[in-house]
Structures are given as C-alpha cells and as structure tokens.
C-alpha angles and dihedrals in degrees: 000000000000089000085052102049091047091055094052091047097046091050086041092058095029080053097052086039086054087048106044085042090050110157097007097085128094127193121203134187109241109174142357142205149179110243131175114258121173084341101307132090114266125184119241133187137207103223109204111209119202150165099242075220130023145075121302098257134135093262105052105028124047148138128225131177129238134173122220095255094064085048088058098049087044088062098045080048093058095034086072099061091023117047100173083078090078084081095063124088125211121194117252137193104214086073084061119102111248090358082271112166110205132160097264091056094048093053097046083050096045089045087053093044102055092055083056094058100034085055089049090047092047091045109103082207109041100047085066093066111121075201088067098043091044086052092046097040117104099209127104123291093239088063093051102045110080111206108164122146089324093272093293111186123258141194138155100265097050081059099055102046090060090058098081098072099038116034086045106046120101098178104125097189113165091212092055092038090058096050089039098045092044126123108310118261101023116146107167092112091041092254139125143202093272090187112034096043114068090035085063095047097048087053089053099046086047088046110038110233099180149073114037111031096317095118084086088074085045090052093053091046096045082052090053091045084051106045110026103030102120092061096047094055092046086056101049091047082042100057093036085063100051097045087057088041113129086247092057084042089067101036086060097053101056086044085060093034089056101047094050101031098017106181082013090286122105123267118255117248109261128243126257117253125226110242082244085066098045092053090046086051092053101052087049094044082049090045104047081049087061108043090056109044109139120267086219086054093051086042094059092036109021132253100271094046098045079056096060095037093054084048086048087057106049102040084051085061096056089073107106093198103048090040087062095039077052096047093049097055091047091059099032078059090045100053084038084062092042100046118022097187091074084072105055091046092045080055098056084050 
C-alpha cells in the first residue's frame, strides 16, 4: 500500500511539473536494442526526458523504454486528432528481409524516430496530448489508463433526478448496505454506487477533470472511489441522515422562526438595495468564498482549479431563472418525500 501511494504521489508531482513545463521538454533517443518478443526480434529504444533547461532531479529528467511497436500505435493514436502525422514515416521491421534487426537498422530507426518525437515536443498542439505524456511518463500503466464509468454522460439534472432515492431513504438495511457499498463499478448485480457516483461526476463537471492533463486528478479521485468507497458512501448516508435528524429539524425551524419573527414580532420589510450595493454585496460574497476554499479540496483538484471551480459555482448561482428552475425540484422532491401520495396521483396524470 505504501509502494502504491508513492507512485501515485510521485506521477502525481512528475504530471503538475509536465503541465506547468509545457512546451519546454525534450525527449531524445539515447540508446537501442534488439530484444525477443513472441519469438522474433523486435527493436526497442531508451527515451531520455528532459527539461531543455533546469536542474537533474526525478522529476525533470527520466528514461523510459519503449519498443517500436508502442511507438507505432502512438503514431496511429496522434494521426486521429492530428492529420499532418501522416507525413511522417516510422521505421518498421516487417520491411526487413527476413525481419533481421542490425546496427545499421537501429541507428537509421533512432535517428527517424527522434524526429517523430522532437515534431510532436515543438507542436503547440501536440504537446498537449494527454496520448504522448502518457507515452513518455514513467510511471505504471494503472495510474495512466482512466476507466471510470465509461465516460458515462453527466449533467445537473440527471443528478438531480437521482436525488430523490438516495438523499431521502432512511432504510438502513445491512443486506442492501453490503450490494450498494460494493467495489465500484460492479455491475454484476445491475447495480451502481448510488452515493459516491454522482458525487464524483459532479467534481469532476465543476472542476473540470478533463481535457489537458486534468485526468490526473481523475486518477486520484477514481483511487479514493476504489479504495476507500465504502467509506465514502457510509459517510454521505451518514451525513444525509444527520442533516434530516429531528435535532437538525428543529434547529431549522427557529432559524426560520427568528429571521421572520425575530423576539416573536415580525420582521420588519427590508430595504431595497442600490444596484451599487448589490454589486458590492456580490465581490465580497466571491471573495469570502475564496478565501476559504478548503485545503482538502485544493489538495484533490488543485489550487487553481478549485479556484475556478469555486468562481463556476457562484456565478451559476446569479441566474434568476435556473435558480428558480433549482429552487422548484428541490421542493417537488421535498413534498414527494413528504407526501408520498403526490406521487401516485401525479402518476395517474
């Protein structure tokens, strides 16, 4: 378990240090050799990856190996987003007589293929490609392959119309807790993770996990969801619970009693505000959300992320009209709980 959580720090690190170098590595060919694969010779290369300028450290300098084959289906990868590779020739052994691999054969490729690579560095574009760091990257295949969900899609109201069942139940049945709070992703039975995923979907809508890199934060979340899922999924029903407990119940009602009759005498009508105060209202309202974003949050997301995220959500919240739209699920799904029978006469509708 250590092993595994250092890898995933170290790629973690080696990945945010990629991103924030873009367009300043270079990766070099050092060395080739012939090497036995399914019983025939098949060439393979030491890549060498490097800062063009920085100090010699893990996480700016490494060598991987790759064997001819994985630098074929990197290009056939590429070729798909980016056409203008089909240009470009790499060597292969099956033009060989007699598939035979000698020197002069393994310096013709390295010298090919480290034109391959130095096009894809100094492309704006391609550097970007989450296909050629995952090629490049050291770290174990398991952290670089994203599986999650299979990419299912996701929006708000899907969300929310699977609240209904599971934020409201209260049915602790042992039976149903050890199928529901099973390895993520089973689906054996037919069933899903009901809790934990669409809490993980809608992190990584807000966040943005995706595109450019961001799949490491994926990679960290889908981990969590693995190891530690069952936990996740006790402490959202957990805290669901508590937050409609008969103690929280009151609570909520004398916060509502003493804003509207505050000292059992009705509040007095507010006054409206000038546009120039709204608008004051809102940049402090932004900045104290800011300022206080969790350290666990910037941790799982990263800080800029967990910036823009914070910014997504509150400026999501300035629409009038989806706020509204917002404002009457919640309560349809509220007086469903509440009364049940609404359902069955909204059925026959």
């Amino acid at each position: 378990m250590e092993k595994e959580h250092s890898e995933l720090q170290e790629h973690i690190l080696r990945t945010d240090w990629w991103c924030e170098n873009l367009g300043t590595w270079r990766a070099v060919i050092s060395g080739a050799e012939a090497t036995e694969e399914n019983g025939e010779q098949m060439p393979c290369y030491f890549v060498s990856v490097s800062l063009l300028e920085g100090e010699d450290s893990d996480s700016n300098h490494w060598t991987v190996t790759r064997k001819l084959s994985e630098f074929q289906a990197l290009h056939r990868k590429l070729t798909e987003c980016f056409p203008t590779l089909k240009k470009v020739q790499l060597p292969s052994v099956s033009k060989l007589p007699f598939k035979s691999i000698d020197q002069k054969f393994l310096e013709k490729s390295k010298n090919q293929l480290n034109t391959f690579l130095l096009k894809m560095l100094k492309d704006e574009r391609m550097c970007q490609s989450e296909a050629l760091y995952a090629f490049l990257s050291p770290s174990p295949e398991h952290l670089k392959v994203m599986d999650i969900q299979k990419k299912s899609n996701f929006s708000l109201a899907s969300f929310l119309e699977r609240l209904p069942g599971d934020f409201f139940s209260h049915q602790e049945e042992e039976a149903e807790d050890d199928s529901d709070l099973s390895d993520y992703g089973d689906e054996t039975d037919g069933k899903k993770d009901a809790l934990a995923e669409p809490c993980f979907m809608l992190i990584g809508e807000i966040f943005e996990l995706r595109g450019m890199f961001k799949w490491v934060r994926k990679t960290l979340i889908a981990l969590v969801q693995v190891t530690f899922g069952r936990t996740i999924n006790k402490q959202i029903r957990d805290t669901v619970n508590w937050m409609f407990s008969e103690q929280m119940l009151v609570y909520y009602i004398n916060i509502f009693r003493d804003t509207f009759w505050p000292n059992g005498k009705l509040a007095p009508q507010n006054t409206a505000r000038s546009e120039s105060e709204r608008k004051e209202t809102k940049e402090r309202a932004q900045q104290k959300l800011l300022d206080n974003i969790p350290d666990a949050l910037q941790s799982l997301v990263g800080q800029q992320n967990a910036r823009y995220g914070i910014i997504k959500i509150f400026n999501a919240l300035q629409e009038v009209s989806a706020n509204k739209h917002l404002l009457y699920i919640l309560l349809e799904m509220l007086l469903k709980e509440l009364y049940p029978e609404l359902s069955l006469e909204m059925d026959e509708l």
